[in-house]
ZAMARGU-4260 file (C-alpha; in steps of 0.2 Angstrom, whole numbers, plus 5000, padded with zeros to 4 digits):
<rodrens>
0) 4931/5076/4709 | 4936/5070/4728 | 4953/5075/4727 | 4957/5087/4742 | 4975/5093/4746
5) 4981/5081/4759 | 4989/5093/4772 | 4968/5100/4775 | 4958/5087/4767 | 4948/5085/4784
10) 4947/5102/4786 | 4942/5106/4768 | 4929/5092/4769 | 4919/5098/4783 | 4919/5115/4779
15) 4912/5110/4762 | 4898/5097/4772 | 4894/5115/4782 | 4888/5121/4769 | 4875/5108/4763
20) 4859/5111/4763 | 4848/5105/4777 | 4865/5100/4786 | 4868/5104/4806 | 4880/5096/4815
25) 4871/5083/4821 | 4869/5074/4802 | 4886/5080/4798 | 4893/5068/4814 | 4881/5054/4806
30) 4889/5056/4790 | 4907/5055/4797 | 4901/5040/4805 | 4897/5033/4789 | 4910/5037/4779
35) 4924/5040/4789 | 4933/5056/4781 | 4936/5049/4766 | 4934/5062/4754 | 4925/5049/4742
40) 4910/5053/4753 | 4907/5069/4742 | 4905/5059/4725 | 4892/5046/4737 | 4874/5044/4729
45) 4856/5046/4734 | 4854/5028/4741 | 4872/5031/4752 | 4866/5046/4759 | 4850/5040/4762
50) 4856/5027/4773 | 4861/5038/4785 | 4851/5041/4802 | 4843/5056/4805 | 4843/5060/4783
55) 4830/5054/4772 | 4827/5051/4755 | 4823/5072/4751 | 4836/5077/4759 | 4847/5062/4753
60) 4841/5071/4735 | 4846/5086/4738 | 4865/5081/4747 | 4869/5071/4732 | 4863/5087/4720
65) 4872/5100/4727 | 4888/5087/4729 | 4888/5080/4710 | 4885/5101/4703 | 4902/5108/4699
70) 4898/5124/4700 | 4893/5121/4718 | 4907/5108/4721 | 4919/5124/4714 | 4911/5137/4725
75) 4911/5127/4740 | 4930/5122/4740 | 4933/5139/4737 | 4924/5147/4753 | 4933/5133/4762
80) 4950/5136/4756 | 4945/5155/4760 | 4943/5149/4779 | 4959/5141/4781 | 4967/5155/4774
85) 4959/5169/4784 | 4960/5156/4802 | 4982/5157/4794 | 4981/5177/4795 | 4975/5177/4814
90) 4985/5164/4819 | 4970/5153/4821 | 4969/5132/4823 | 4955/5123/4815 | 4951/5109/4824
95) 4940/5095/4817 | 4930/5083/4829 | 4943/5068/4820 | 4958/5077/4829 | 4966/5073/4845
100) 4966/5090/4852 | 4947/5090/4852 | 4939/5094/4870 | 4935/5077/4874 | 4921/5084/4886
105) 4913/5095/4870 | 4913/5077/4859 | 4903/5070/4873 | 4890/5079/4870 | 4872/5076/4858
110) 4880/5087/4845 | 4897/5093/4843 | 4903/5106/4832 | 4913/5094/4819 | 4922/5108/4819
115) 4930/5123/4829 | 4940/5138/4824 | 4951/5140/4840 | 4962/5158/4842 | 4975/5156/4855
120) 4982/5141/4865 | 4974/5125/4859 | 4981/5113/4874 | 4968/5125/4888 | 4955/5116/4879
125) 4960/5100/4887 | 4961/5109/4904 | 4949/5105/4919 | 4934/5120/4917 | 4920/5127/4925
130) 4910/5139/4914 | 4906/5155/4923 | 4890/5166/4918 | 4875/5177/4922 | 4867/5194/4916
135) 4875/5206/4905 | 4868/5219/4918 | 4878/5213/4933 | 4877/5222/4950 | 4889/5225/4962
140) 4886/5208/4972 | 4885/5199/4956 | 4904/5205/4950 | 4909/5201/4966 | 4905/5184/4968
145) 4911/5183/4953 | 4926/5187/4956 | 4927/5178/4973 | 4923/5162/4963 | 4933/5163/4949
150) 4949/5165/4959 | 4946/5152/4970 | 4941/5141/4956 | 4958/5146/4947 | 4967/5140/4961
155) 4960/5125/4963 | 4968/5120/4946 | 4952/5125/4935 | 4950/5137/4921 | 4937/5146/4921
160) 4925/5146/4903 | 4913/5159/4897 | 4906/5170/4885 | 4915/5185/4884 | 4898/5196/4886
165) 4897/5211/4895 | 4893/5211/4912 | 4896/5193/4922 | 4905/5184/4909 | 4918/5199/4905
170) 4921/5198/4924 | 4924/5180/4926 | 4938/5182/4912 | 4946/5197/4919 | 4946/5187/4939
175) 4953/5172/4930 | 4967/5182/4923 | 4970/5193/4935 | 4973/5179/4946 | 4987/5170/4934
180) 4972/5160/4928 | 4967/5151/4913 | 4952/5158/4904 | 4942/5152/4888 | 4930/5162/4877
185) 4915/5155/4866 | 4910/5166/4855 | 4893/5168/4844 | 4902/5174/4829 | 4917/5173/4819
190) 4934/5173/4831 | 4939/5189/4821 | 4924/5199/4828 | 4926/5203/4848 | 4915/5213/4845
195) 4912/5217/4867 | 4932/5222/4868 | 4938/5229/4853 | 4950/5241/4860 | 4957/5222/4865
200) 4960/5228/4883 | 4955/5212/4887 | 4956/5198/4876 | 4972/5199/4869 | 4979/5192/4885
205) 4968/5177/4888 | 4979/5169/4872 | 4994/5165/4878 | 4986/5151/4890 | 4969/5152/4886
210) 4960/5153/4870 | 4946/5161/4860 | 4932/5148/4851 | 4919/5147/4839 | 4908/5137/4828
215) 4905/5149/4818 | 4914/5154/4801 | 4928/5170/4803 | 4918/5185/4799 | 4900/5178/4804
220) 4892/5191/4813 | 4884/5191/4832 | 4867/5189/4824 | 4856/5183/4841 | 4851/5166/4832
225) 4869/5160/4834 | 4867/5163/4855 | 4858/5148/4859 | 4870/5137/4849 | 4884/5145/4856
230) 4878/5143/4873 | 4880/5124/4873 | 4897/5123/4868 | 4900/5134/4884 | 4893/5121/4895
235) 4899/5107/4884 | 4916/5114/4888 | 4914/5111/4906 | 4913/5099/4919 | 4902/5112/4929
240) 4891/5129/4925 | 4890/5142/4937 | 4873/5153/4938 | 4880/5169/4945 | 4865/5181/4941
245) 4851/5180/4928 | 4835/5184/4927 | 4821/5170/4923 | 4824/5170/4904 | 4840/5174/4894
250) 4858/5165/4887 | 4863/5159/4906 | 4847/5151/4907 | 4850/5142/4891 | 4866/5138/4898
255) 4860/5129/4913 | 4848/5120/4902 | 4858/5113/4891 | 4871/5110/4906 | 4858/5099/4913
260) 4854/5091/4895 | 4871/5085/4895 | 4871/5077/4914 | 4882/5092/4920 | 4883/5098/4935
265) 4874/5116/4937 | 4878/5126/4951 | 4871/5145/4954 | 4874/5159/4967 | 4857/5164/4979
270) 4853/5181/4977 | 4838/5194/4984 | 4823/5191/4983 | 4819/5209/4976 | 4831/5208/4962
275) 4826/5203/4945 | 4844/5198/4941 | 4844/5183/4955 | 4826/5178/4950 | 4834/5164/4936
280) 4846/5161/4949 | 4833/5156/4964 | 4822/5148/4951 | 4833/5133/4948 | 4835/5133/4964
285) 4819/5131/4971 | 4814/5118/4956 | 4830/5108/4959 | 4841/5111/4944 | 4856/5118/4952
290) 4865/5117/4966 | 4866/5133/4978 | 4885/5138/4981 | 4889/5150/4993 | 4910/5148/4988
295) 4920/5140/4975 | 4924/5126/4989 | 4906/5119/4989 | 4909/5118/4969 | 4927/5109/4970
300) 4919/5096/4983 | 4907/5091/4971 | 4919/5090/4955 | 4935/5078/4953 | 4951/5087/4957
305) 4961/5096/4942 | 4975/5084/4943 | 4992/5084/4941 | 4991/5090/4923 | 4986/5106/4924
310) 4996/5118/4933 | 4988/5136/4939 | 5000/5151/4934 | 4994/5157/4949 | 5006/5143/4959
315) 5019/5148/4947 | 5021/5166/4948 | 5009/5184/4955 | 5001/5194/4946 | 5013/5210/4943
320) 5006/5225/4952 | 4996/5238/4941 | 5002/5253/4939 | 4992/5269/4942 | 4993/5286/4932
325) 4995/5302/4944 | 4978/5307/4942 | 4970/5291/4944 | 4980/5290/4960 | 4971/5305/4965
330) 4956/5298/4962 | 4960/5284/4973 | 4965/5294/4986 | 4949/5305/4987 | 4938/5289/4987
335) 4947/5282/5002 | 4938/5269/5010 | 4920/5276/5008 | 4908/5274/4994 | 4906/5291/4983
340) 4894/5299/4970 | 4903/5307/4956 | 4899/5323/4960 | 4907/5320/4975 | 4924/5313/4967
345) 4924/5328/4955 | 4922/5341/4972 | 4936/5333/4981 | 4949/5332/4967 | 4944/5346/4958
350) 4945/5336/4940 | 4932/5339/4926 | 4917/5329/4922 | 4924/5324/4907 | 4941/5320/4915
355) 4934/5312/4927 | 4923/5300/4918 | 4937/5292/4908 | 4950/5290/4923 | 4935/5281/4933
360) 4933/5269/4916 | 4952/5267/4917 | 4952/5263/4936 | 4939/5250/4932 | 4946/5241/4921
365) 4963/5241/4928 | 4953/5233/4946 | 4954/5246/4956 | 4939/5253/4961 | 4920/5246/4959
370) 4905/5257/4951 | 4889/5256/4963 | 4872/5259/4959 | 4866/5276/4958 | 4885/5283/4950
375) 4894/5281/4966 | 4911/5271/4965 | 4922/5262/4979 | 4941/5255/4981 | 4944/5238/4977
380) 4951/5231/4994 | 4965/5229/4999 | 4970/5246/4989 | 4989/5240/4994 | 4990/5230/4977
385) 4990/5246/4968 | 5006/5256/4963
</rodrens>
């Protein structure tokens, strides 16, 4: 019954462990580390499971149970196979914690993934990284730091890891990109569900250096249970985190946590003292569990240079220039050099509400203007890079 096909046997066989009962990553790493992955493991008995730290003799039970039932057995290699074949269509690399290519950082940590489902370039993984996070509420200070971080971490030869959540993390991808930067995306749910983009104006472009990650099976949905987990990958990832806004509880407080669990280094932005979004940040702070950073220098001085393997595309070529559509350019031009309220923006060009709302979307994303509090929107500077 322990034949698998050879070309995904490892693969095949931790997909099918996943699926035990009672089994997290943890026991499954202490099971490898029994057996090995000799597919043998899956006709083992009670007393060989047993013997294994962190499972005991009811659990051992239950392993050996599901294992020696066929029709478990039968199902089991069949929602595998069904995984490699679905990670096929997308273009996908399933990585096992046995392969080479494995972060070396993430197998460092207390429990691993065995394995990842990686979409995009699997060689960013071994890049030098600083995960990037904070509120899915961001202000204007808090994207802008972010910005201002992520490119100077990009061109200090790092890439730049996060969650791919509105607000903070969305923007640290987009600075590492638009600054000919490497990016990497941990996901709480299948790699086929990006679920905050899915006009893919944004992710599609972090493939061809960077990559998008997950623990999770393709087609698992964002249930919030799945955050926590995936937050330690994003820190496990990294040789640093960065705190860029966050209240006192939420995921980029799990982040730092579990960065510190892992003897990372934690770093995190000051912010006002009247603003709920830095609260989390000034918090560790004040108790000592990160480091207050007021550039990306004071973060570089405390890491170990990127090295000469990895090479920013920033060094390599610029960014081309964005081009602008003839009534976004007018847009631009009404905004000038001062902040404006909608209203405003709408009197001086004379362009519907409606209209109006979708070219200021579009000028967003595209980095060309910044929305205030209070609907009031200002150019990006310098507004020379635009075309």
């Amino acid at each position: 019954m322990s034949v698998l096909p050879p070309e995904r046997g490892r693969e095949l066989l931790l997909l099918i462990l996943s699926q035990l009962p009672g089994i997290g990553p943890a026991r499954t790493n202490a099971i490898l580390g029994r057996f090995g992955a000799d597919p043998g493991l899956l006709d083992a008995d009670t007393r060989s499971f047993a013997e294994v730290p962190g499972i005991g003799e009811l659990l051992a039970v239950e392993i050996a149970s599901s294992l020696g039932n066929k029709a478990w057995r039968s199902q089991a290699l069949e929602a595998a196979n069904g995984q490699l074949d679905r990670a096929n269509q997308l273009g996908a690399t399933v990585l096992t914690i046995l392969d080479p290519r494995y972060p070396a950082l993430l197998r460092e940590i207390y429990d691993p993934p065995p394995l990842i489902f990686v979409r995009g370039n699997t060689e960013a993984l071994a890049f030098p990284s600083i995960a990037v996070v904070g509120t899915r509420k961001a202000s204007s200070y808090g994207k802008l730091a972010t910005e201002q971080f992520c490119r100077d971490l990009v061109l200090g030869g790092y890439a730049i890891i996060s969650g791919l959540a509105y607000g903070i993390d969305m923007t640290a991808h987009r600075a590492a990109i638009d600054n000919g930067g490497t990016t990497i995306a941990v996901l709480g749910c299948g790699i086929d569900n990006i679920y905050t983009d899915p006009a893919g104006r944004l992710w599609p472009k972090m493939l061809g250096r960077g990559a998008i990650i997950s623990e999770e099976w393709i087609g698992k949905e964002p249930l919030p249970g799945n955050f926590p987990r995936r937050n330690r990958l994003i820190s496990g990832l990294a040789s640093g985190t960065l705190i860029v806004e966050s209240d006192i509880s939420g995921g980029s407080m799990i982040t730092a946590s579990c960065a510190l669990e892992q003897n990372r280094e934690v770093f995190a932005v000051p912010g006002s003292i009247f603003s709920r979004s830095s609260r989390g940040t000034n918090r560790l702070i004040q108790q000592c569990q990160a480091k207050p950073v007021h550039s990306a220098d004071e973060i570089l001085g405390e890491l170990p240079p990127a090295g000469p393997g990895y090479i920013p595309a920033a060094q390599q070529s610029k960014p081309l220039p964005v081009e602008l559509a003839t009534e976004e350019n007018m847009i631009l031009a009404a905004i000038g050099e001062e902040s404006l309220h909608i209203d405003l923006i709408a009197q001086k060009t004379g362009l519907p509400v409606e209209t109006l709302l979708v070219n200021l979307f579009e000028l967003e994303l595209k980095r060309a203007i910044v929305q205030e509090p209070g609907q009031t929107f200002r150019a990006r500077q310098p507004p020379s890079g635009y075309g």
